[in-house]
LUMVEX-23400 format. One record per residue (C-alpha): residue number from 1; residue in one letter; x, y, z. Coordinates in steps of 0.02 Angstrom, whole numbers, always signed. Layout:
// residues N
setor	drenro	east	north	up
NUM	A	X	Y	Z
...
***
This chain:
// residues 502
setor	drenro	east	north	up
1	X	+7688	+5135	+8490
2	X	+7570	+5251	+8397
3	X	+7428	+5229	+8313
4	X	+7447	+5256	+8112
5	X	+7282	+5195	+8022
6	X	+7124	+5095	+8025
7	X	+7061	+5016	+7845
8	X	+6900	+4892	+7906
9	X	+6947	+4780	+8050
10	X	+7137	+4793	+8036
11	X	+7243	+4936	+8108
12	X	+7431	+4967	+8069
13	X	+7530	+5063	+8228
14	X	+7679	+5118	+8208
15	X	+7820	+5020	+8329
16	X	+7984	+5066	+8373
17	X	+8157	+4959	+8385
18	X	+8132	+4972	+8564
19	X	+7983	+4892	+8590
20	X	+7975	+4690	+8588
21	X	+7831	+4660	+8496
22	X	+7790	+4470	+8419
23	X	+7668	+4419	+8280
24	X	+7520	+4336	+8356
25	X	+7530	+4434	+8517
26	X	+7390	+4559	+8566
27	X	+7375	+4732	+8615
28	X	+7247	+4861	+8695
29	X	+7219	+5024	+8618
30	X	+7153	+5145	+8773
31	X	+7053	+5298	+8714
32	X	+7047	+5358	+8881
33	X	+6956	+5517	+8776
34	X	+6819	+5408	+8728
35	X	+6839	+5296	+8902
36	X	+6840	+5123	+8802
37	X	+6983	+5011	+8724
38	X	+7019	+4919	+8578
39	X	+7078	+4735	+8593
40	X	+7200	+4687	+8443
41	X	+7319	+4544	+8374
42	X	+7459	+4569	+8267
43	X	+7464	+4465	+8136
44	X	+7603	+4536	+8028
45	X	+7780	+4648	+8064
46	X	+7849	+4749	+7924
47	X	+7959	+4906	+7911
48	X	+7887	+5057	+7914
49	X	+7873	+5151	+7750
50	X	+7952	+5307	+7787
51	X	+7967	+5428	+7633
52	X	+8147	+5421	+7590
53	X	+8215	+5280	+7679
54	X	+8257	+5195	+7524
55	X	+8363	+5342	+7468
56	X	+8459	+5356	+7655
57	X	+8481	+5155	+7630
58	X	+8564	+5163	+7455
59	X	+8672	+5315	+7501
60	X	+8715	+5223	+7659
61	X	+8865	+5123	+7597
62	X	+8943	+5282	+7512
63	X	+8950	+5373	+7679
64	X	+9030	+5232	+7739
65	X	+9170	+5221	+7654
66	X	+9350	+5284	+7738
67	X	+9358	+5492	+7731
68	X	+9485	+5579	+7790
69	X	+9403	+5722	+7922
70	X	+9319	+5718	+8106
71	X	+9135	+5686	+8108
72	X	+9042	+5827	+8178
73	X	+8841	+5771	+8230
74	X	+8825	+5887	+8362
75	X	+8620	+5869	+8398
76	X	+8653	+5660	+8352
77	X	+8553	+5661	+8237
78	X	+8632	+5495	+8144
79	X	+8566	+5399	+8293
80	X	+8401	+5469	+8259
81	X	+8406	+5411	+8091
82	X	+8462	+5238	+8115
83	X	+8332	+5231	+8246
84	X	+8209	+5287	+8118
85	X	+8269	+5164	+7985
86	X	+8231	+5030	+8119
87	X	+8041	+5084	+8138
88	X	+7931	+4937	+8108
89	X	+7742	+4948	+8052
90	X	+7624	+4825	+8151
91	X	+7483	+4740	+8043
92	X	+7328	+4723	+8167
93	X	+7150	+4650	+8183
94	X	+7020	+4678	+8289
95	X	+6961	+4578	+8395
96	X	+6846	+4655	+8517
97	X	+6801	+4837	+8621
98	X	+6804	+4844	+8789
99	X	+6692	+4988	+8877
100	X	+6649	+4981	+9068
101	X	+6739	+4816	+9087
102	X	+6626	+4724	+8958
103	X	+6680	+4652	+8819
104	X	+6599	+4682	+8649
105	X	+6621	+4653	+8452
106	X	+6600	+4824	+8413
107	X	+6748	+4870	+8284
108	X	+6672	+5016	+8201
109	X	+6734	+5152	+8317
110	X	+6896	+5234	+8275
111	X	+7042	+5269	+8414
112	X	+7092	+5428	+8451
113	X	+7277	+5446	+8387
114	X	+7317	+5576	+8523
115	X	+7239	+5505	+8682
116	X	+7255	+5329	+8638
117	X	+7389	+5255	+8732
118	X	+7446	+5059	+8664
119	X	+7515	+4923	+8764
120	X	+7542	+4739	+8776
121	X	+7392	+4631	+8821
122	X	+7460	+4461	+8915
123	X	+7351	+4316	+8856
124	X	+7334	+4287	+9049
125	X	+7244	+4442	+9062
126	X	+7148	+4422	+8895
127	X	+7083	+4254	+8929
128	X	+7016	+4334	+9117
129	X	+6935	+4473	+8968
130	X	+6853	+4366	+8885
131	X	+6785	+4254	+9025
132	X	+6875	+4072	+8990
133	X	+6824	+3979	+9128
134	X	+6950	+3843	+9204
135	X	+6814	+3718	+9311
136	X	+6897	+3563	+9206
137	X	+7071	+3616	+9172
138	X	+7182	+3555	+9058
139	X	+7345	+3625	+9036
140	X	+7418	+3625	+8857
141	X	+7593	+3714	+8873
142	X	+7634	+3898	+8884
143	X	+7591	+4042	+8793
144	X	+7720	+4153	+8688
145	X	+7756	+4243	+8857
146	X	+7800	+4072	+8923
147	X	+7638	+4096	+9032
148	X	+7525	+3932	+9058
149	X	+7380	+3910	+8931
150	X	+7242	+3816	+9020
151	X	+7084	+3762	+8931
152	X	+6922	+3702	+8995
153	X	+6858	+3533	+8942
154	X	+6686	+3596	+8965
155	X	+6734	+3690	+8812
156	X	+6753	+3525	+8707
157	X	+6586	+3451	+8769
158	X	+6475	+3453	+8632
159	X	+6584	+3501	+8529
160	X	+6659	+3478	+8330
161	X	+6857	+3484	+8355
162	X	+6995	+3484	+8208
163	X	+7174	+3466	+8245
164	X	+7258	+3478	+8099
165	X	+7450	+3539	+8036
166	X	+7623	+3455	+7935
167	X	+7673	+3288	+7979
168	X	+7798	+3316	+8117
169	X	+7757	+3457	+8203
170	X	+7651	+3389	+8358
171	X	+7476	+3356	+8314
172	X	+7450	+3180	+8386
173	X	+7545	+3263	+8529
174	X	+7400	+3347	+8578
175	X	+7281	+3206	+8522
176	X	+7345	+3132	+8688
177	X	+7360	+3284	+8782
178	X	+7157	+3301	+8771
179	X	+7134	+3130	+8788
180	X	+7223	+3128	+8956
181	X	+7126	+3262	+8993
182	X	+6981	+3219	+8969
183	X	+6984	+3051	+9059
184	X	+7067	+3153	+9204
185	X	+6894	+3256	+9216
186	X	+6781	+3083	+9195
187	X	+6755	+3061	+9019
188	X	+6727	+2917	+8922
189	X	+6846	+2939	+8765
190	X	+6849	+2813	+8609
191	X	+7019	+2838	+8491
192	X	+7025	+2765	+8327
193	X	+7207	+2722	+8312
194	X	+7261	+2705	+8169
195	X	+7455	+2709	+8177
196	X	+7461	+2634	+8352
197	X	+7529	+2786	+8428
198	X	+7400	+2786	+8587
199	X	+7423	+2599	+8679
200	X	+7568	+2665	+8793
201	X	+7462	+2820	+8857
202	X	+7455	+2714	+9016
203	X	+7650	+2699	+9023
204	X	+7785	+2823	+9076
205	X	+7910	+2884	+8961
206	X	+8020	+2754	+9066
207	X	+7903	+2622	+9052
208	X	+7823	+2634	+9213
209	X	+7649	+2647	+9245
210	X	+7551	+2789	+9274
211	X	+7411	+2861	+9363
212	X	+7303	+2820	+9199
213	X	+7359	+2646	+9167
214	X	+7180	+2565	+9227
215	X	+7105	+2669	+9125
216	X	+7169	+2634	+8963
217	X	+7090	+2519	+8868
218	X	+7170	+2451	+8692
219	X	+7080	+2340	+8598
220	X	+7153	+2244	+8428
221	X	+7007	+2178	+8313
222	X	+7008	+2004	+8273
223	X	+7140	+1985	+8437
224	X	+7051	+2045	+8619
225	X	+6894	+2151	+8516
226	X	+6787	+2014	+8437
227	X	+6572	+2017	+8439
228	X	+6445	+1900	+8405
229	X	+6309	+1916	+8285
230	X	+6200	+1941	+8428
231	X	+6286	+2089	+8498
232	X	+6292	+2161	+8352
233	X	+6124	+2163	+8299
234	X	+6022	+2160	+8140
235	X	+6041	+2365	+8101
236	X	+6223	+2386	+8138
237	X	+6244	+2244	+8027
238	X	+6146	+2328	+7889
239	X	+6240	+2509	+7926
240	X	+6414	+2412	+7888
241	X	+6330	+2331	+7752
242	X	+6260	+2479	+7656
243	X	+6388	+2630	+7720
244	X	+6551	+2504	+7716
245	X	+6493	+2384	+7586
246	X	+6381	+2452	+7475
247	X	+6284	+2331	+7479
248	X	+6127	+2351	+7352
249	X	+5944	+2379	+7409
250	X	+5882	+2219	+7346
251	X	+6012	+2114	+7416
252	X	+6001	+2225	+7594
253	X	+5811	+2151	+7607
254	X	+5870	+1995	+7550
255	X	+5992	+1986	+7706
256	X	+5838	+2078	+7831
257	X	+5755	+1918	+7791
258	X	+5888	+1776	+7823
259	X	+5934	+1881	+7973
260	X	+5749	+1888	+8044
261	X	+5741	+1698	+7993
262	X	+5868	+1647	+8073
263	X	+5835	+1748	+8251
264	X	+5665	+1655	+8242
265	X	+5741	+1517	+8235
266	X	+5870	+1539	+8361
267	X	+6026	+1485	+8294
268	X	+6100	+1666	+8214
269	X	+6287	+1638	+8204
270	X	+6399	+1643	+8062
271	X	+6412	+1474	+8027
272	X	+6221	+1481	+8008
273	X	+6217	+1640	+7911
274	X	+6327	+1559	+7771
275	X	+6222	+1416	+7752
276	X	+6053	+1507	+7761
277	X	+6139	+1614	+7611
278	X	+6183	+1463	+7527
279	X	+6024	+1374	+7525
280	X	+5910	+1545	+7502
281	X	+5793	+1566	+7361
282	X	+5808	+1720	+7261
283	X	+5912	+1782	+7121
284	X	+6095	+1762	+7085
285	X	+6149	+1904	+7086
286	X	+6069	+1933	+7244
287	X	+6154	+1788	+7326
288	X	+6331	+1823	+7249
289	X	+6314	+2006	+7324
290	X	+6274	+1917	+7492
291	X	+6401	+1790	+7482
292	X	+6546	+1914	+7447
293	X	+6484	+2030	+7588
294	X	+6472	+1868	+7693
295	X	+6649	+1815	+7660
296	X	+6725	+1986	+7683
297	X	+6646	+2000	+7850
298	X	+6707	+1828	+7894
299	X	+6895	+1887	+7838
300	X	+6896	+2044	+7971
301	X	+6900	+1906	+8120
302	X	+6810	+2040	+8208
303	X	+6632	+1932	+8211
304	X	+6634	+1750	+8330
305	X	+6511	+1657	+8365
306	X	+6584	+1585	+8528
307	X	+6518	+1704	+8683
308	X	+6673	+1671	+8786
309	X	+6788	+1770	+8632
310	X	+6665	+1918	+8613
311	X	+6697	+2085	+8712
312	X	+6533	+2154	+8791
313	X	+6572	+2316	+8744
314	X	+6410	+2405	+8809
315	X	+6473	+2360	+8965
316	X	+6646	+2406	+8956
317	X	+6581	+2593	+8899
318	X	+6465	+2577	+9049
319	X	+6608	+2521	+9168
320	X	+6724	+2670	+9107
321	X	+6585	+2790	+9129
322	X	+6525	+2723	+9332
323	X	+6713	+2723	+9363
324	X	+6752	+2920	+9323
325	X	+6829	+2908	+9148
326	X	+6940	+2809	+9029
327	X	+6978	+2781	+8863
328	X	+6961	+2635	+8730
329	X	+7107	+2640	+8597
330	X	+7035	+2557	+8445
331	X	+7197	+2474	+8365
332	X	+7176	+2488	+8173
333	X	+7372	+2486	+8126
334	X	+7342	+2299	+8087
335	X	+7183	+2313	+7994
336	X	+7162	+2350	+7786
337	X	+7079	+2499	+7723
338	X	+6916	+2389	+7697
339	X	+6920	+2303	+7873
340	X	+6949	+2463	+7970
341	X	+6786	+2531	+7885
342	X	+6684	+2393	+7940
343	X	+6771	+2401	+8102
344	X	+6742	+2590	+8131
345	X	+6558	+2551	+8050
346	X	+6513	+2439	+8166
347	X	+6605	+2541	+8313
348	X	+6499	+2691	+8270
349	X	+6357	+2619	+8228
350	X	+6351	+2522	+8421
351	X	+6388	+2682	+8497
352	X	+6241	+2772	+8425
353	X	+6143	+2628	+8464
354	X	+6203	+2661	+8648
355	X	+6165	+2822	+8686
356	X	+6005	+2835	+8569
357	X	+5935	+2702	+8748
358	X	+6030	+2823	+8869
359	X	+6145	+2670	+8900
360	X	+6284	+2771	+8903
361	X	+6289	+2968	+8941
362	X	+6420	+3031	+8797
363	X	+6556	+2998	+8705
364	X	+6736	+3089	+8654
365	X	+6781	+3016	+8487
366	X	+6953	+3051	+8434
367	X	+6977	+3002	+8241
368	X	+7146	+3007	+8172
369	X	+7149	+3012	+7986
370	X	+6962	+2989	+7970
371	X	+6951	+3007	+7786
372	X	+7051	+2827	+7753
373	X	+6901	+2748	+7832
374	X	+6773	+2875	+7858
375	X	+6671	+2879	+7670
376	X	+6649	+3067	+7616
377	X	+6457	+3035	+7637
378	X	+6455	+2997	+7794
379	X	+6550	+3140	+7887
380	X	+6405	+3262	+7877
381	X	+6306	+3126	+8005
382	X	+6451	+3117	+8110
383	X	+6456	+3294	+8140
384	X	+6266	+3334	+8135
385	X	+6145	+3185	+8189
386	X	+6277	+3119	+8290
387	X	+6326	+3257	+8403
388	X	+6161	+3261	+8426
389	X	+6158	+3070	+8519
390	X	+6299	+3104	+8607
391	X	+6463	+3088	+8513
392	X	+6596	+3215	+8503
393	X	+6717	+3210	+8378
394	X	+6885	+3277	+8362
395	X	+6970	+3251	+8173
396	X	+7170	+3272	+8176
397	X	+7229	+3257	+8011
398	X	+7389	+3308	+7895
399	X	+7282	+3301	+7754
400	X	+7155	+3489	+7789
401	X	+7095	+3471	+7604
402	X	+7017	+3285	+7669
403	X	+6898	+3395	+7777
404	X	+6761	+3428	+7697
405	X	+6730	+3641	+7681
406	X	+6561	+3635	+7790
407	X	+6639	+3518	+7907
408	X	+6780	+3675	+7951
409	X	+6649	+3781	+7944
410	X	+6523	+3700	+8064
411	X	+6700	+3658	+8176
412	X	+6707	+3725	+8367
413	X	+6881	+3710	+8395
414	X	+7004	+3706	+8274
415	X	+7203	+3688	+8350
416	X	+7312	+3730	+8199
417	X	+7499	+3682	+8173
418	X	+7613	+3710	+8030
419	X	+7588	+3739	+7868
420	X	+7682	+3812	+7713
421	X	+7576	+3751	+7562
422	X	+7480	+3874	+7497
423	X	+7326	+3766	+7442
424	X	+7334	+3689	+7624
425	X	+7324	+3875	+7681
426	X	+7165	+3909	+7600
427	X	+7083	+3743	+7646
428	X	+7116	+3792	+7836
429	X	+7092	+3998	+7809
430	X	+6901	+3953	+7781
431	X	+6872	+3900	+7936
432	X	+6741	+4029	+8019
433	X	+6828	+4047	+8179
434	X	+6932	+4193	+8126
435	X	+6969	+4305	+7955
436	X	+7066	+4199	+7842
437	X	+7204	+4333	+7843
438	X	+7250	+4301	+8029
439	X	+7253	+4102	+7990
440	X	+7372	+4100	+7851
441	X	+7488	+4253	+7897
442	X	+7511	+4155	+8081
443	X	+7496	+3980	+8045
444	X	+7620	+4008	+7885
445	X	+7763	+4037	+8024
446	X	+7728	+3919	+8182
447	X	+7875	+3823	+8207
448	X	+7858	+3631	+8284
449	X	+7734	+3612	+8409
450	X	+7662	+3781	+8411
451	X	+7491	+3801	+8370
452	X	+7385	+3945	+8352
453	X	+7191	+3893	+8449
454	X	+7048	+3944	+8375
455	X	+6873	+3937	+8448
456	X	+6755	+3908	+8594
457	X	+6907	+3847	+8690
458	X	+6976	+4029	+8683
459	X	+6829	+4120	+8682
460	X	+6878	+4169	+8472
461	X	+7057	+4245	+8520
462	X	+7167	+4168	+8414
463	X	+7313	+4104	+8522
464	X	+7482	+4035	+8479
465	X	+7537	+3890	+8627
466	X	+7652	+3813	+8641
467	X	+7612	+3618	+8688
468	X	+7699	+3544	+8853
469	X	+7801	+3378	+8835
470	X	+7726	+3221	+8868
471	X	+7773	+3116	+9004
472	X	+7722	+2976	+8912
473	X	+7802	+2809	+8833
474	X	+7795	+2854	+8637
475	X	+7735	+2731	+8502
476	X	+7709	+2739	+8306
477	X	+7882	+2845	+8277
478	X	+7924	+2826	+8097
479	X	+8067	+2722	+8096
480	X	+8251	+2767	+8004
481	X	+8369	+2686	+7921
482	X	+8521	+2784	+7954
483	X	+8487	+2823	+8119
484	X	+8464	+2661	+8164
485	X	+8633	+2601	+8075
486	X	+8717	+2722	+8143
487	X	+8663	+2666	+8323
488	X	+8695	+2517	+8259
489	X	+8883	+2544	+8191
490	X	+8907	+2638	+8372
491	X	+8859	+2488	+8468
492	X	+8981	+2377	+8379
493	X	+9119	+2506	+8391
494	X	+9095	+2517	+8585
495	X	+9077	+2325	+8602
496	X	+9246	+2302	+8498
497	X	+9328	+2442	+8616
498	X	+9249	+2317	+8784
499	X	+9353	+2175	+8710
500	X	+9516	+2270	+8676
501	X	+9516	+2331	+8865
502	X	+9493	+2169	+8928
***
């Protein structure tokens, strides 16, 4: 390899046909001259623009065809050529110098093209560079030189996570691969399931359990995840009045006051609640608000008012946390749009409560799909105030244009998979991890589950992995109608074949 140009952060070297060179891998420039090195990616592969290869390539079939003679290329010279021909031009960017064995951003330096010598850079070797740390591991897969790529969960402790790519190509995948990893280092995780893809995480791909099975934790609303009034309390009520309802200011003081009446009195249920809105004096309006609110609530079957039904759920999170880790599975594939948002409401709202009294230490919050329950104005708090109490949240989505711009921007870790739409391209390329040349010219060509890391996780190399099979018992697969006839039509011909024999 030789080193052709440098334009700003990106340098094009010149590779040959011999050299095995991949997009997304990195190499080190080594001025030996200056005594420091340049740490690159290559992010594009194109032919190399020789002057009059386009003339040698269009007179190529002419030469080719049958004349009588003997060939005579006595200093082979033709191989030379072809070799030529086959030159490729690598599009690079910087990523880093490295003088004295420390690592540094400095980029403005330029390579000798004489003394520099350029090589392959194994990620293995790269990561040990940059000074990823593996206390908590968690293994995702392999890299492109089918070498393990570890991550540290430390490295997702505090932190603002997107997972995002195409439906299909292994994003939920890895959902569970960080969940399991998590728990496996102690954490207490909460998943908001939406497609109920995460109940069997305690299960074997045979069915069997495994070594996570007590930890897993799934809860369906309105079946095994009910709360009373009392649990609830009077401003997590109000939060999935105002943020999931909308309900109005007057009518929110309106419902402070039946609320505080009615603890006064002692006898706070639902039951009670109804009737105190009933008999209430104030306006109308004011009471029809109330009532409709009332009713909707009553409709999620999340809310009881006998003890024995309600989940103490500060004390399961307290339980999970004293026993070294697990996770809750929220199961909101049975809900509607409105009664997952005063399900997650409520859900977020108690777990802020939580940790704002120390009850509980932190929280790992994985959100599939947040925007069909998450309103737009309330993602800002989840990623600002929020992180702040305690809760970190990781977004995976198919949707990146659902992500609000600041929210990429203010992101961590960002784990991207496929994508071939050109407006999805630019949502994701203005992430602030990386240039938004290195995100579209790699993501553009990932096939399924590959995905290129970006972030704290990696130190800010961008890294293509590879993500491991899970050994676990799959759920929410979208289901087929041919396959399944077909399975179907195959079973019947092997039955009718049983009979014949016998």
């Amino acid at each position: 390899m030789r080193l052709y140009k440098k334009i700003g952060n990106t340098i094009h070297i010149i590779s040959f046909p011999d050299e095995d060179i991949e997009k997304g891998g990195y190499l080190i420039i080594e001025d030996k001259k200056a005594g420091k090195s340049m740490i690159v990616q290559v992010i594009d592969i194109q032919f190399a623009n020789v002057p009059g290869i386009m003339e040698e390539l269009l007179r190529e079939p002419l030469i080719n065809d049958p004349v009588k003679g003997e060939d005579v290329d006595p200093f082979d010279i033709t191989s030379h050529i072809l070799y030529v021909q086959d030159a490729r031009l690598l599009i690079c960017k910087i990523h880093g110098t490295l003088k004295d064995g420390k690592l540094g951003p400095n980029s403005s330096w330029l390579p000798s093209r004489t003394h520099s010598v350029i090589s392959r850079l194994p990620i293995e070797k790269l990561m040990e560079i940059a000074g990823v740390t593996r206390s908590f591991p968690i293994n995702l897969g392999e890299t492109m030189e089918i070498s393990p790529i570890t991550i540290d969960a430390s490295s997702l402790d505090g932190k603002l996570n997107i997972i995002t790519g195409r439906k299909g190509t292994g994003k939920s995948h890895l959902s569970k691969l960080l969940v399991l990893g998590l728990i496996e280092h102690g954490a207490t995780v909460i998943v908001l399931d939406l497609n109920g893809e995460y109940g069997n995480l305690g299960l074997n791909a045979n069915g069997e359990r495994n070594k996570f099975s007590e930890k897993i934790h799934v809860l369906t609303p309105g079946k095994n995840f009910k709360l009373t009034l009392a649990q609830v309390g009077l401003s997590v009520m109000m939060r999935i009045l105002i943020h999931a309802l909308d309900l109005p200011g007057t009518s929110s003081r309106e419902f402070r006051h039946i609320w505080r009446f009615l603890e006064e009195r002692g006898t706070l249920s639902l039951h009670e609640l109804g009737e105190a809105i009933r008999r209430w004096q104030c306006n109308q309006q004011v009471k029809d608000a109330l009532f409709s609110r009332y009713y909707t609530i009553l409709h999620t079957n999340l809310f009881t008012d006998d003890p024995k039904e309600a989940v103490d759920f500060e004390r399961m999170l307290q339980e999970i946390e004293r026993g070294g880790g697990g996770a809750i599975i929220i199961d909101l594939s049975g809900s509607s749009t409105i009664d997952r948002q005063i399900i997650v409401e409520c859900m977020l709202a108690k777990i802020q409560d939580l940790l704002s009294k120390w009850k509980v230490r932190a929280v790992f919050l994985f959100a599939e799909e947040a925007h069909l329950y998450l309103k737009e104005t309330y993602w800002d708090d989840m990623v600002t105030r929020m992180r702040h109490f305690g809760v970190f949240t990781t977004f995976i989505t198919n949707q990146p244009n659902t992500i609000k711009e600041n929210i990429y921007r203010q992101a961590d870790n960002i784990f991207l998979f496929n994508f071939v739409n050109e407006h999805d391209l630019e949502i994701i390329s203005r992430a602030a991890r990386v240039d938004a040349e290195t995100t579209t010219s790699i993501v553009r060509d990932l096939p399924p589950h590959h995905c290129l890391i970006l972030g704290e996780v990696v130190k800010d190399f961008p890294i293509i992995a590879k993500i491991k099979p899970l050994n676990v018992k799959t759920m929410g697969e979208t289901r087929f109608f041919f396959t399944d006839r077909e399975d179907a039509v195959d079973s019947l011909t092997e039955k009718q074949y049983l009979q014949e024999e016998a």
